[in-house]
C-alpha positions as CSV (number, residue, x, y, z in Angstrom):
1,X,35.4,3.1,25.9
2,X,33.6,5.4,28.5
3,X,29.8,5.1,28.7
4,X,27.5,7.4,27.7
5,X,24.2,8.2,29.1
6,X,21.2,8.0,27.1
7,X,20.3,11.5,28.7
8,X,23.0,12.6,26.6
9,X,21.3,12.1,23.4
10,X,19.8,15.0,21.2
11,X,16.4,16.0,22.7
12,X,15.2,15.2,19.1
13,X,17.0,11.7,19.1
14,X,15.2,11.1,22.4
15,X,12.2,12.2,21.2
16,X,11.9,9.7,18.6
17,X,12.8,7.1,20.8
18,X,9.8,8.0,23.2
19,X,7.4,7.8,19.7
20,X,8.2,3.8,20.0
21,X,7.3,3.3,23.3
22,X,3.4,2.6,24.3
23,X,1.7,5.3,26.1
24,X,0.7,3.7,28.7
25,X,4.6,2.6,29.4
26,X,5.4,6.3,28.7
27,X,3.6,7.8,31.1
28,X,3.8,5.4,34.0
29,X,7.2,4.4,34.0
30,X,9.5,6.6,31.5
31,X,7.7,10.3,33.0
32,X,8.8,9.6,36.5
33,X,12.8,8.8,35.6
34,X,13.7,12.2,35.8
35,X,13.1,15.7,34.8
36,X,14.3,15.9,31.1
37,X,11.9,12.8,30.7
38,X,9.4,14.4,32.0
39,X,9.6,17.6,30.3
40,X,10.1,15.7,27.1
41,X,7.5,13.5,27.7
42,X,4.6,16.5,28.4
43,X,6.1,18.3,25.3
44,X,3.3,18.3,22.5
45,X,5.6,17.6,20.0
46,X,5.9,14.0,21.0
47,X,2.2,13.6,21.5
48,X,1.7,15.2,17.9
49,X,4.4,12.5,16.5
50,X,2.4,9.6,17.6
51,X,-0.9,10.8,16.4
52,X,1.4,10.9,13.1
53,X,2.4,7.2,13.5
54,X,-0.3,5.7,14.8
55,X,-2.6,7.2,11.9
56,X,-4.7,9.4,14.1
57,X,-4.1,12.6,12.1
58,X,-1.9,13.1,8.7
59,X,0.7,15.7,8.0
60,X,-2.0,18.0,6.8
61,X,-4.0,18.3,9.3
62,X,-5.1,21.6,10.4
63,X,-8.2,21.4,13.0
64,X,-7.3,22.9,16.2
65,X,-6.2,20.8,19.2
66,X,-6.6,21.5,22.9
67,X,-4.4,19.1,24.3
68,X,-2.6,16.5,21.8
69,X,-1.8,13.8,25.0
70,X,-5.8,13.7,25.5
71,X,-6.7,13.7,22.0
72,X,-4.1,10.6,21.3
73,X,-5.8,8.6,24.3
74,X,-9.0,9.4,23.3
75,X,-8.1,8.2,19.3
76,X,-6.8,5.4,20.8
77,X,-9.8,4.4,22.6
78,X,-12.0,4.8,19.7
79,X,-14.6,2.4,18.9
80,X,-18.3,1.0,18.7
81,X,-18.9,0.6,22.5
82,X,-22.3,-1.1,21.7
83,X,-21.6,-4.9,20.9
84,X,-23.4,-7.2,17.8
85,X,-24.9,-3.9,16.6
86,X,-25.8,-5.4,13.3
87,X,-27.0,-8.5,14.2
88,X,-24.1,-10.8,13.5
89,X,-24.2,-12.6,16.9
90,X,-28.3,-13.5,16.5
91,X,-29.4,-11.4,19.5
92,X,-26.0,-11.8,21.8
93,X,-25.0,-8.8,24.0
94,X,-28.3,-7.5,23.9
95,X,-30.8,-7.1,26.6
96,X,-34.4,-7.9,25.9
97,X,-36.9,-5.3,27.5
98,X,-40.0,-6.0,25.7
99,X,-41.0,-9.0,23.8
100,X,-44.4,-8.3,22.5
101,X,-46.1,-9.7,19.8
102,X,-43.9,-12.7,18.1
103,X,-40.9,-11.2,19.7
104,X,-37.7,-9.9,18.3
105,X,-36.3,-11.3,15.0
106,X,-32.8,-11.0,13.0
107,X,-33.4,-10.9,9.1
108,X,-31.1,-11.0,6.3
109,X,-30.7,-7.8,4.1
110,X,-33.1,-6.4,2.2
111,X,-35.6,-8.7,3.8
112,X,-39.4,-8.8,2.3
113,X,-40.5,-5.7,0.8
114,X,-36.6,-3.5,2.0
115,X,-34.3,-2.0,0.7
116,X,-30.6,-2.7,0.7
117,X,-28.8,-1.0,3.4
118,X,-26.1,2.1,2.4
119,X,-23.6,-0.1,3.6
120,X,-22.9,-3.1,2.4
121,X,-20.8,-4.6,4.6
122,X,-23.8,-4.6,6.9
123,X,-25.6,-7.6,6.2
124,X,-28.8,-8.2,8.8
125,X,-31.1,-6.3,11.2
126,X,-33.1,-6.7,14.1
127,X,-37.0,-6.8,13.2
128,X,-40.2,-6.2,16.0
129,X,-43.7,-7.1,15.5
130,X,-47.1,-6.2,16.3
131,X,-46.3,-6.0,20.0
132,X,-43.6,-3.5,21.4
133,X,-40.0,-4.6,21.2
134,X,-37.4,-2.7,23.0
135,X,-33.6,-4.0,23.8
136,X,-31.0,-2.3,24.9
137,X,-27.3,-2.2,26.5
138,X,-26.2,-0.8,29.6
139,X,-22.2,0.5,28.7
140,X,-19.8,1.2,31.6
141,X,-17.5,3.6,30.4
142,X,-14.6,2.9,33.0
143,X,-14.9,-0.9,32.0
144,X,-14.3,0.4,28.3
145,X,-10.8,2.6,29.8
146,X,-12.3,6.1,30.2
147,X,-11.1,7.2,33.4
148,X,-13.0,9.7,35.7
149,X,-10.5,13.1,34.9
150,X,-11.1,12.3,31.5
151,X,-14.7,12.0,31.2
152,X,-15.3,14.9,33.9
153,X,-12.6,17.6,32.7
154,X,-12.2,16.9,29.2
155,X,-15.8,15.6,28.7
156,X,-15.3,14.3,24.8
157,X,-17.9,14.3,22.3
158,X,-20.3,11.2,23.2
159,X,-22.1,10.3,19.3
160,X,-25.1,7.9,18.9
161,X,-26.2,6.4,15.7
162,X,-29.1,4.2,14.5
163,X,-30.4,3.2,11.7
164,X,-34.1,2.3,11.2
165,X,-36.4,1.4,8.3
166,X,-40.0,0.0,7.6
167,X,-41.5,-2.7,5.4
168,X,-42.5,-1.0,2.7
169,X,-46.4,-2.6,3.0
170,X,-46.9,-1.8,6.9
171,X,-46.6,1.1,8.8
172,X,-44.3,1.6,12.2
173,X,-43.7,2.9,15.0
174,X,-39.6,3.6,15.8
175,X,-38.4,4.3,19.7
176,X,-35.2,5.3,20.7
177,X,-34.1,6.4,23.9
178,X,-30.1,7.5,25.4
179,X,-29.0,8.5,28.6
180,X,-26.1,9.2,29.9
181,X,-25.9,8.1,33.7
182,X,-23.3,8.1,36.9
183,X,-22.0,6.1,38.5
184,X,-25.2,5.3,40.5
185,X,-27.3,5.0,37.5
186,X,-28.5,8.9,38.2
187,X,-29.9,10.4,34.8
188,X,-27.3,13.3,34.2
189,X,-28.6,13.7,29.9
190,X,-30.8,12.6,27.9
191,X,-31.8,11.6,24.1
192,X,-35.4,10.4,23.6
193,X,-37.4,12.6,20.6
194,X,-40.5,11.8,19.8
195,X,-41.1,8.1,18.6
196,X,-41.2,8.5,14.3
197,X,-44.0,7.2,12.5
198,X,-43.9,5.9,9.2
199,X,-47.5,5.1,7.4
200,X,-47.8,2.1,4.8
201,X,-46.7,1.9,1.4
202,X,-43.6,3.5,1.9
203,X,-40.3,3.6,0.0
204,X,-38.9,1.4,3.1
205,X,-35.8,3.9,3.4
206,X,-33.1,3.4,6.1
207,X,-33.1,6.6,8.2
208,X,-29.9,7.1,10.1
209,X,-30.9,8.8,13.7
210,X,-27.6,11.0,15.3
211,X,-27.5,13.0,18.5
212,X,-24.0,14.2,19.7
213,X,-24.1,14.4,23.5
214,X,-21.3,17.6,24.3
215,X,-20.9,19.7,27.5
216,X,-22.6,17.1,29.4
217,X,-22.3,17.3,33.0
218,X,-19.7,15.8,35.0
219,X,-20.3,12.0,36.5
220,X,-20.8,10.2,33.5
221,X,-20.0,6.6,33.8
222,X,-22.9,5.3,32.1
223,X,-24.5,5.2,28.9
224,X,-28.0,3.3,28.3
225,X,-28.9,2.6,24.7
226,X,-32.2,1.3,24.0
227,X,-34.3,0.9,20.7
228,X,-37.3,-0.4,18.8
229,X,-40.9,0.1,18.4
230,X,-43.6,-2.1,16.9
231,X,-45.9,-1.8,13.3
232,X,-48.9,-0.1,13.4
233,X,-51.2,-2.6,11.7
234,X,-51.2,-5.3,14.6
235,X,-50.2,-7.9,11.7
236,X,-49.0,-11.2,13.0
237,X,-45.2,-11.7,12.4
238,X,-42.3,-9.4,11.9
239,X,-43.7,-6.3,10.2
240,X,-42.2,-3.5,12.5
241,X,-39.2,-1.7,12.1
242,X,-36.0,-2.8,11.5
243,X,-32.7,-1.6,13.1
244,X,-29.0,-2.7,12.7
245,X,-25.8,-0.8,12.4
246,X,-26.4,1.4,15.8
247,X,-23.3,3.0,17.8
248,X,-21.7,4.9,20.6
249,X,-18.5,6.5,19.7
250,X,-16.4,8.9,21.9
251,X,-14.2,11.1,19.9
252,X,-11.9,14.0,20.6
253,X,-13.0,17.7,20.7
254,X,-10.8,19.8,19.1
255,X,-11.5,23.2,20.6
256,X,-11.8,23.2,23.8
257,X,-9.5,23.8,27.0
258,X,-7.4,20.7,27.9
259,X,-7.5,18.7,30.6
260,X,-4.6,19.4,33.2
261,X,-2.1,17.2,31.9
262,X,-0.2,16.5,35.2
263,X,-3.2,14.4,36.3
264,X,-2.9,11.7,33.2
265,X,-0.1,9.7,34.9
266,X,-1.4,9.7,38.3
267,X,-5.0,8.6,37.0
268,X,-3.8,5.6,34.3
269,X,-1.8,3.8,37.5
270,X,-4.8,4.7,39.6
271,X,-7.2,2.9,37.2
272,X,-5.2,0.8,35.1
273,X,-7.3,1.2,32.1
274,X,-5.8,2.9,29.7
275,X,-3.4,1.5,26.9
């Protein structure tokens, strides 16, 4: 029985077959084979497949994509880049910056005189006192697998979230401060609005704080997070606000110009980050 090369498969067949194999393993090793791999390989179609499978889009999706290879890297990538951001882990991963007053504190949900949180999966929060508190985390985005074409070409949506709330029987003070840095720690944007203020006897609401960082310029590596305050009664104890469930998620755009795609495979076996 002769042999048959796989090259003489239906495109469709092979198509499939490439929907199986890991990106990473796609573009590094299957794309250089030969030409018909390659061609296959850059066609959207396959990239639009594996969105499919991996659960990134559904069959009805209708929102406009730029590039479908990009937007599956960048699905693929997506998560909380801040670490223990409700508490969980006491206060691991954080950096303390100021300590004032009796110091930083984790507290169990609702905690004296709260509220339950929206979520209830979340379960604790970070607490500051009568002194300032501020901690933060320094995230390096090529650590986390965004390489340099990606962030500088592509530049995807960079989201923050924080969640913040007083004790209902003290007033606050809440601090929040984001910047997006290079690669030598050079300020390239900025979130920092004014700190929020919330008097006594309040309904101790959780507040959920989001700024979308877009069109940003290129260099990003960096991203400093930092948070806090202090109460505004100078009460001994733990009677500042409370944070928990903050974030930093990078997530696709969906109508912009792509990224020039004959650059992906060069960049993943130059960096070796993506998967």
């Amino acid at each position: 029985m002769a042999l048959v090369s796989i090259n003489e498969l239906p495109e469709n067949i092979l198509l499939e077959l490439f929907t199986h194999v890991p990106a990473r393993q796609l573009l590094l090793h299957c794309r250089p084979v030969c030409s018909l791999w390659r061609d296959l390989i850059d066609v959207v179609t396959l990239w639009k497949r594996k969105c499919l499978r991996e659960g990134f889009v559904t069959e009805d999706w209708d929102q406009p994509v730029a590039d479908w290879k990009i937007f599956y890297f960048l699905c693929s990538l997506r998560r909380n880049l801040l670490r223990n951001p409700c508490a969980e882990e006491d206060m691991g991963s954080w950096r303390i910056d100021s300590n004032g007053g009796d110091h930083w504190k984790v507290e169990s949900l609702p905690g004296e005189h709260g509220t339950d949180f929206p979520d209830p999966q979340v379960k604790k929060y970070f607490v500051t006192s009568y002194g300032m508190c501020l901690k933060s985390q320094l995230v390096d985005l090529k650590a986390e697998g965004y390489w340099e074409e990606l962030l500088d070409t592509f530049r995807p949506e960079i989201v923050v979230k924080d969640w913040f709330a007083a004790r209902a029987d003290c007033g606050c003070s809440y601090h929040i401060r984001v910047q997006l840095a290079s690669a030598d720690y050079i300020v390239l944007a900025s979130f920092e609005p004014p700190p929020v203020t919330i008097h006594q006897w309040n309904d101790a609401t959780w507040t959920e704080v989001s700024h979308t960082f877009s069109d940003y310029p290129p260099g990003v590596r960096h991203i400093l997070f930092q948070h806090g305050g202090k109460d505004t009664q100078f009460w001994a104890g733990w009677y500042g606000p409370r944070v928990t469930n903050s974030s930093i998620i990078i997530s696709p755009k969906t109508s912009r110009s792509p990224a020039p795609s004959g650059a992906l495979p060069e960049t993943l076996q130059g960096q070796g980050e993506a998967s």
